[in-house]
C-alpha positions as CSV (number, residue, x, y, z in Angstrom):
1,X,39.1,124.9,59.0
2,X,40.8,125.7,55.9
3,X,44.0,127.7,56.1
4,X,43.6,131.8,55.7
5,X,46.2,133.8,53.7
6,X,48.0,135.5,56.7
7,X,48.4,131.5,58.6
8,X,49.3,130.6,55.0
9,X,51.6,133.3,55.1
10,X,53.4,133.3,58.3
11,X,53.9,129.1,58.0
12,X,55.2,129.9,54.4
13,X,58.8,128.6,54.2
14,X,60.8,131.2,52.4
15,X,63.8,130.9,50.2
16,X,67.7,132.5,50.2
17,X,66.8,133.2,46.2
18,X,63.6,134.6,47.2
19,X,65.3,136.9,49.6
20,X,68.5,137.9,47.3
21,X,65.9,138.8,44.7
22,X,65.3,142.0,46.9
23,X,67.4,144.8,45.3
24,X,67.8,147.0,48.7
25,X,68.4,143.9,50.9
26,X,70.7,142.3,48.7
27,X,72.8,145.9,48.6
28,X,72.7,146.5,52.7
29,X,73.7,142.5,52.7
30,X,76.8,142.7,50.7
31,X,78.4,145.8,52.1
32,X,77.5,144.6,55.3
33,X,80.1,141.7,54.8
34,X,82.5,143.3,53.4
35,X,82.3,145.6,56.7
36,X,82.4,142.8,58.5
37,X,85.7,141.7,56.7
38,X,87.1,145.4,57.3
39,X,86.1,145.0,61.2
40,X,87.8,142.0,61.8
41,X,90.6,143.5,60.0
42,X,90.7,146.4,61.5
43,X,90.1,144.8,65.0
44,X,92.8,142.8,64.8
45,X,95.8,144.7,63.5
46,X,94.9,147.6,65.9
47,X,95.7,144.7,68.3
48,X,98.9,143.7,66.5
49,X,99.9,147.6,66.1
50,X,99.5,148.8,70.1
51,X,101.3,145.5,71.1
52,X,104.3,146.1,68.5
53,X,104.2,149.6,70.4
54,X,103.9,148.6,74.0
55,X,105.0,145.2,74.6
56,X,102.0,144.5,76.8
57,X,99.4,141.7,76.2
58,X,96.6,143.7,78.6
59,X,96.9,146.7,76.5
60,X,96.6,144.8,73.2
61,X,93.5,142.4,74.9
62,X,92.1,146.3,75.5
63,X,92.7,147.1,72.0
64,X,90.7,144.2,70.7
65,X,87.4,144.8,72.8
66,X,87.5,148.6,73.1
67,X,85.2,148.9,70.5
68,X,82.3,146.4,72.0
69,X,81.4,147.6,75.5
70,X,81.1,151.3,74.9
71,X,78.2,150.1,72.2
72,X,75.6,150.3,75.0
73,X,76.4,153.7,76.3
74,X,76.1,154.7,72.3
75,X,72.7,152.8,72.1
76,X,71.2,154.1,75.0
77,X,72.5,157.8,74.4
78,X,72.0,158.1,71.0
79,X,69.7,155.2,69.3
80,X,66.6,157.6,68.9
81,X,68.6,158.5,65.4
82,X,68.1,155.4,63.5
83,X,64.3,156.3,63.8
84,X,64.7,160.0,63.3
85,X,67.3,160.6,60.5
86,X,67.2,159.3,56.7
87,X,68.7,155.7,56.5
88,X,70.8,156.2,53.7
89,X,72.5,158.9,55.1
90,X,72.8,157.3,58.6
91,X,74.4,154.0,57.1
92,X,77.1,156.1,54.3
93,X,78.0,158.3,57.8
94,X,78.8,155.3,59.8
95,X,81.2,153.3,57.0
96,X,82.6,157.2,56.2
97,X,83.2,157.8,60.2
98,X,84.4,154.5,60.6
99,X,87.1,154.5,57.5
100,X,88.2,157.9,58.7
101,X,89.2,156.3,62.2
102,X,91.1,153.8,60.4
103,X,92.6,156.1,58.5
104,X,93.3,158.4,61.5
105,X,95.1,155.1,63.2
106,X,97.3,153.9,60.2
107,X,98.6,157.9,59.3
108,X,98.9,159.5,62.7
109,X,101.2,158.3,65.6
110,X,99.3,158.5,68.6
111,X,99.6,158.3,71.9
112,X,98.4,154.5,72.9
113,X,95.5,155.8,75.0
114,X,95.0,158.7,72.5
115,X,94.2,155.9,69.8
116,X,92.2,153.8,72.4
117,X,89.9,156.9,73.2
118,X,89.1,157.7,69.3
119,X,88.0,153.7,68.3
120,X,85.8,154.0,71.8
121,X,84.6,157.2,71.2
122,X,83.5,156.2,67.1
123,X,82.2,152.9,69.1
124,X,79.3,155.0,70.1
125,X,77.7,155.9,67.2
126,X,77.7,152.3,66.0
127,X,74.8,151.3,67.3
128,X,73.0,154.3,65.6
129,X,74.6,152.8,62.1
130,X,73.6,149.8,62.3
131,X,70.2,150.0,63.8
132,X,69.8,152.1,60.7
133,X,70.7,149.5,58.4
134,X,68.5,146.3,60.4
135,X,65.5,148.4,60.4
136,X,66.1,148.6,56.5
137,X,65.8,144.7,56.0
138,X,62.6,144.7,58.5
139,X,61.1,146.9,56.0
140,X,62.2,145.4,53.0
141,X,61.5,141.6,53.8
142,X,58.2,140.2,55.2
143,X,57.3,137.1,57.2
144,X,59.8,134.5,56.8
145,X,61.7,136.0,54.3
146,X,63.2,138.6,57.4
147,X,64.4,135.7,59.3
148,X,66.2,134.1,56.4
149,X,66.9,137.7,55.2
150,X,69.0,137.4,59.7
151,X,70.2,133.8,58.8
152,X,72.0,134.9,55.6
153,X,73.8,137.8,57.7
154,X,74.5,135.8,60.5
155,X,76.5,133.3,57.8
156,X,77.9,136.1,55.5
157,X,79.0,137.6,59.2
158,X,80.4,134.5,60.4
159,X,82.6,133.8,57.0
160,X,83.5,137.1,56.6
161,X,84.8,137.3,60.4
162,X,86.8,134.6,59.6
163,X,88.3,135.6,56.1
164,X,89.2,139.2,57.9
165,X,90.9,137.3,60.2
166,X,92.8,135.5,57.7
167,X,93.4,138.9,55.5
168,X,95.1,140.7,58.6
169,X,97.3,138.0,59.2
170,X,98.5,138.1,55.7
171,X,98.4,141.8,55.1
172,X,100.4,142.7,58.9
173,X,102.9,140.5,57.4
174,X,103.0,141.8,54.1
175,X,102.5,145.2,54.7
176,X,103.1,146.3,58.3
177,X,100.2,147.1,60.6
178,X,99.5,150.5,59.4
179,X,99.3,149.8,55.9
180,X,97.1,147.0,57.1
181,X,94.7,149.5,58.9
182,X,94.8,151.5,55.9
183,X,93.1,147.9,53.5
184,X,90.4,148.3,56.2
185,X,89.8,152.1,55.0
186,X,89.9,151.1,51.3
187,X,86.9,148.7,52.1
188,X,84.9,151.0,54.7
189,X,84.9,153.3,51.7
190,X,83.7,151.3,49.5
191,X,80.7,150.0,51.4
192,X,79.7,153.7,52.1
193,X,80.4,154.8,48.3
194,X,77.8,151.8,47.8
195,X,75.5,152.5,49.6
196,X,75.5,156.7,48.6
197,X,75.4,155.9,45.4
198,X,72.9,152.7,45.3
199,X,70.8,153.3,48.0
200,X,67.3,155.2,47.0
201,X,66.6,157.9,48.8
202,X,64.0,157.4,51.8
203,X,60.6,158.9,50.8
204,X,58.8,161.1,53.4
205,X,57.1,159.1,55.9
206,X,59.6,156.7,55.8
207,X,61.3,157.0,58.8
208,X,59.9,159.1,62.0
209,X,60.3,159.2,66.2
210,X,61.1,157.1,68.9
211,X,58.2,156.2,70.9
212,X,58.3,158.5,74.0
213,X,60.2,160.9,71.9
214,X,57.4,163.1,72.2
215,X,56.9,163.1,67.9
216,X,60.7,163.3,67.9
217,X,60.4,167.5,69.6
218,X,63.4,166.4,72.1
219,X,67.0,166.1,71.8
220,X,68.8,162.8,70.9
221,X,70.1,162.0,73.9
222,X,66.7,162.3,76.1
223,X,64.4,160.8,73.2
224,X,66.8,157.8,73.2
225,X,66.6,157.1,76.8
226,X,62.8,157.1,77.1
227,X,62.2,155.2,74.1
228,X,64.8,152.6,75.5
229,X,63.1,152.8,78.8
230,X,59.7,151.8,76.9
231,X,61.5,149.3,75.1
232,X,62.8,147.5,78.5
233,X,60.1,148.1,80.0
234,X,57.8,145.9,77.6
235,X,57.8,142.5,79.4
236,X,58.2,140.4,76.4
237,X,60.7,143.0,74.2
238,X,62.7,142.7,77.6
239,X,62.4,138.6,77.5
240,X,63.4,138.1,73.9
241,X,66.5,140.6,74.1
242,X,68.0,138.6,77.2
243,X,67.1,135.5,75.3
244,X,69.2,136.6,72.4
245,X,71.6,137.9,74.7
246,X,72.8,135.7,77.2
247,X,73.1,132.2,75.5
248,X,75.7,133.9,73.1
249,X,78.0,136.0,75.5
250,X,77.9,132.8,77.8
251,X,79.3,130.9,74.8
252,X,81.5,133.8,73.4
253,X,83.2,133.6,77.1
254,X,83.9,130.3,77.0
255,X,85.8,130.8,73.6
256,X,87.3,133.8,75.0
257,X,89.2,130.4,76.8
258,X,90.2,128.6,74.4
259,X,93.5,129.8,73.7
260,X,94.2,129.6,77.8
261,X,93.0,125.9,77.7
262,X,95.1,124.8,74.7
263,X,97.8,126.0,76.6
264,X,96.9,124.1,79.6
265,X,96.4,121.2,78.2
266,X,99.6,121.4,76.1
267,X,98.6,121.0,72.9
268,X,100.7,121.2,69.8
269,X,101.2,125.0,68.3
270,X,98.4,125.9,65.9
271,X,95.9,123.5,67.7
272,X,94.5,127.0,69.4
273,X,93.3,128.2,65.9
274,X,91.6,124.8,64.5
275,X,89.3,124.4,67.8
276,X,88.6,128.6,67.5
277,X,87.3,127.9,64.4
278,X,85.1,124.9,65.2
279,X,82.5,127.5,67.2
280,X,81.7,129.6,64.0
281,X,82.2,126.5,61.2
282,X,79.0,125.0,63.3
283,X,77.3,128.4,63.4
284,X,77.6,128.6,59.5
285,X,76.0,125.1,59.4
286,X,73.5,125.2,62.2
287,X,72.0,128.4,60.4
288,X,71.8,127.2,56.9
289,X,70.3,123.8,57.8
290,X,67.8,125.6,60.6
291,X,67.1,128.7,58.1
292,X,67.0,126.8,55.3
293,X,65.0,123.5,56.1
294,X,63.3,123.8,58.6
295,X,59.5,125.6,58.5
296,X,58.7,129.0,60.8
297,X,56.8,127.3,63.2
298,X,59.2,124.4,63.9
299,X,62.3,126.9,64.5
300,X,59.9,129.1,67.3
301,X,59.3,125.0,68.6
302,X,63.6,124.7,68.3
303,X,64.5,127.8,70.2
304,X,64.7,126.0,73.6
305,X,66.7,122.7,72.4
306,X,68.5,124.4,70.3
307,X,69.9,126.8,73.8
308,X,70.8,123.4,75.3
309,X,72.5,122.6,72.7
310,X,74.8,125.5,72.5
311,X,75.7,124.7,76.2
312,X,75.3,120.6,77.1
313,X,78.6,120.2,75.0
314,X,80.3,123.0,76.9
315,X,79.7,120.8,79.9
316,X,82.4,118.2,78.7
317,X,85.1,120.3,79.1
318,X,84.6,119.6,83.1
319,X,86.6,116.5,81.7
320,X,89.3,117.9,80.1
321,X,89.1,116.1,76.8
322,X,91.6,116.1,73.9
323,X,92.1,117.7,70.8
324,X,89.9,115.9,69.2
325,X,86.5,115.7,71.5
326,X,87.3,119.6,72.8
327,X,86.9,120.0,68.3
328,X,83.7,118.2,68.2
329,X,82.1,119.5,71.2
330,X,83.0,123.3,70.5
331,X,80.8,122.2,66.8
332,X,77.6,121.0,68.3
333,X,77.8,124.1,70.6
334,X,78.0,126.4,67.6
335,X,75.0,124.3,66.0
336,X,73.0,125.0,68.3
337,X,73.3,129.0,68.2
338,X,70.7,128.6,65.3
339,X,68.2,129.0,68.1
340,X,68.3,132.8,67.7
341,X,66.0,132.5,64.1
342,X,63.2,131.0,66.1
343,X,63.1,134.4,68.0
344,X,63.4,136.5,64.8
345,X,60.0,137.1,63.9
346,X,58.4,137.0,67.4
347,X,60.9,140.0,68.2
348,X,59.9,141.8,65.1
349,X,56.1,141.6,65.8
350,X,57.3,142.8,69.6
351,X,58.1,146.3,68.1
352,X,56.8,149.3,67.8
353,X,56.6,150.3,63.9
354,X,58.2,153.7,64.8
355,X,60.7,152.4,67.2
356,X,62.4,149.7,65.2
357,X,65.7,151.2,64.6
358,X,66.7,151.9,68.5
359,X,65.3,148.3,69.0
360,X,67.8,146.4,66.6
361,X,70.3,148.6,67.8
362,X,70.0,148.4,71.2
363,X,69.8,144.6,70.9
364,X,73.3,144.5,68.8
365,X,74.7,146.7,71.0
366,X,73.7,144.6,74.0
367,X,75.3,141.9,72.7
368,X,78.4,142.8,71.9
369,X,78.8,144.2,75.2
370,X,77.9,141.3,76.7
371,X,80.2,139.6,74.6
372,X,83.1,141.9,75.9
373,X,82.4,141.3,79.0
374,X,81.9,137.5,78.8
375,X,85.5,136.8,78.7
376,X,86.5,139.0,81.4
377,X,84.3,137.3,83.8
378,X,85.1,133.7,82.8
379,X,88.7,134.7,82.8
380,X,88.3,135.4,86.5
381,X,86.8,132.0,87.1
382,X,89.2,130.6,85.4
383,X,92.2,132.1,88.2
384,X,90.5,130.2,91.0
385,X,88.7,126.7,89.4
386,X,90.8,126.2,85.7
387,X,90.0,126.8,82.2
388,X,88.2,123.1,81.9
389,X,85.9,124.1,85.1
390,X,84.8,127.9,83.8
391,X,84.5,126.3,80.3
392,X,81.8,124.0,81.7
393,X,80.3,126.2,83.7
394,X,79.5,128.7,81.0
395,X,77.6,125.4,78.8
396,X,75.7,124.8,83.0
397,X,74.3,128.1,82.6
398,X,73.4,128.7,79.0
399,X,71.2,125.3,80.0
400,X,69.8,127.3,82.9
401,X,69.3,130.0,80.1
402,X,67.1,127.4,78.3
403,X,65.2,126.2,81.1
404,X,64.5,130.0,81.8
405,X,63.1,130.6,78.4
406,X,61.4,127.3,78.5
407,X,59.2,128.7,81.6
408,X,58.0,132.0,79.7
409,X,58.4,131.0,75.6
410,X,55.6,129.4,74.0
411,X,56.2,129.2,70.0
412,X,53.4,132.5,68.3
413,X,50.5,131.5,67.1
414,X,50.2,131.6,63.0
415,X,47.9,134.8,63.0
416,X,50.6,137.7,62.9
417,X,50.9,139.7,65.7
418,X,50.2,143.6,65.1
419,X,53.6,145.4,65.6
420,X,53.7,147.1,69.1
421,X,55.8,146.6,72.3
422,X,54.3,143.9,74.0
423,X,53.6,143.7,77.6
424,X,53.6,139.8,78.3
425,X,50.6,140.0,79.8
């Protein structure tokens, strides 16, 4: 049976050019990394500034993640608003609200939990921004061009997370902290001048309610909650957001451990920072050759090997190894967090069209909680069985992960799936 145009379409292998070539995307993709730069930035000097003022490691450890747990409170509160307000003035808000806070930290001397309570409290309303901004690229990229569209964020994120890092080591100890939070203003408002002035303006139509949101009559708060409780509620939406959820906080709290097991293990000064940055140089690689080489179908195939293979390596730390195995096996971990564009489209056709932008932010939001949280909970295990042992143990259940999605996830078939929240029946 010959091929028809929507089989030929889904197994269509797109292109980065093909994707850069979209005016809008390529616009929300470069202010997104140079956000990302500002975040890390940001993230990390605020860390550097409350420890300079207190002297304690647990407040500046508090510092560091106080923006990622509250994100789920802010999704579930308030996500109903990426579906309900314009875009463009949802996404210039968020880098505005979020250069203001930086501002607010680097001018004003505030009490320690003062300053804590305004970067949670912004946290909130990130969720909102960003769902914004992902619902966006779902509507200006189609079929395999949206998953290459995620693959090029997920590497612009991943290089630009590690050049901020780099930028607020230099600029704390060229500047001072405070002047440092203040770079991190300069570039927040230059995303949202960006977008203000280079985003078109939605047309009517373009953006609506949150399913449950009763045609968007309700308030925020109320309209978010029941069009997250439909969301959840979907058997399949519920399976793929776990799926993207779990394999990543399990591995992002067994780097939370790195430093701890350098330290254990005695290894030279400095050796803490090359094996940190063996995680996200194999996530850079494992998404360009996945994304880039590899046809739709055979990623949706991938998904499940490629889990295992964000956690077998983990395993080898039960051993203890050296500088140089712990290097290599923290790489072929990162390679294998490719697995998350093989549940790109089938998450997209999972949606509701009007219920897209709570969707992608409740899944961001989710994650980054999770990813908060990660740590703390290895970190525990790591008080009663050692760094090596919790290390492992994370990589022994992010293969569990796999099995579990192995049991339930069955690669789509090439006829696109209308866009509704499925029920996995």
């Amino acid at each position: 049976m010959p091929p028809t145009a929507e089989t030929a379409q889904v197994s269509h292998r797109a292109t980065y050019r093909e994707v850069l070539a979209e005016p809008r995307f390529r616009l929300l993709f470069s202010t997104r990394a140079v956000a990302i730069t500002a975040d890390a930035l940001r993230i990390t000097t605020f860390s550097v500034l409350v420890f300079s003022s207190t002297g304690s490691a647990l407040l500046s450890a508090v510092a560091f993640g106080i923006g990622f747990i509250p994100q789920l409170f802010g999704s579930l509160l308030l996500g109903s608003l990426a579906d309900r307000l314009p875009p463009r003035a949802l996404i210039t808000g968020g880098y505005a609200l979020t250069c203001a806070t930086a501002l607010l930290l680097a001018l004003v001397r505030m009490p320690v939990a003062a300053s804590l309570g305004v970067v949670a409290l912004v946290s909130l309303a990130t969720p909102v921004f960003h769902g914004a901004s992902s619902r966006l690229v779902a509507q200006s990229l189609e079929g395999d061009a949206y998953v290459l569209g995620r693959s090029l964020n997920n590497i612009a994120g991943a290089g630009a997370q590690l050049f901020g890092l780099a930028l607020g080591g230099a600029a704390v100890a060229a500047l001072g902290p405070r002047r440092a939070l203040a770079v991190s203003a300069v570039l927040y408002l230059g995303c949202a001048l960006a977008i203000r002035i280079r985003l078109p303006r939605s047309q009517p139509g373009e953006f609506g309610s949150t399913p449950g949101s009763a045609g968007g009559d309700g308030g925020a708060v109320r309209a978010s909650l029941q069009g997250a409780g439909l969301l959840l509620r979907g058997r399949m939406v519920r399976r793929l957001m776990l799926a993207q959820w779990l394999p990543v906080a399990l591995v992002a709290g067994a780097e939370g451990l790195i430093v701890a097991y350098a330290g254990e293990r005695r290894f030279a000064p400095g050796w803490y920072a090359v094996l940190m940055g063996c995680l996200p140089v194999g996530m850079l690689v494992g998404d360009l050759l996945v994304g880039r080489f590899l046809r739709p179908p055979t990623r949706e195939r991938l998904v499940v090997p490629l889990v295992a293979l964000a956690g077998l390596p983990l395993i080898g730390f039960a051993a203890e190894p050296g500088v140089g195995v712990s290097s290599c096996l923290l790489l072929l971990s990162g390679l294998g967090y490719a697995y998350g564009l093989g549940l790109q489209r089938p998450f997209l056709d999972a949606l509701p069209q009007d219920g897209q932008g709570q969707a992608f932010g409740l899944l961001g939001s989710g994650s980054m909680t999770l990813q908060g949280v990660g740590p703390v909970c290895l970190g525990a295990v790591a008080a009663v069985i050692g760094t090596g042992g919790a290390i492992a143990l994370a990589g022994g259940a992010a293969v569990l992960t796999a099995g579990w999605i192995l049991t339930w996830h069955r690669p789509a078939s090439l006829v696109p799936a209308p866009n509704r929240v499925a029920s996995g029946k």
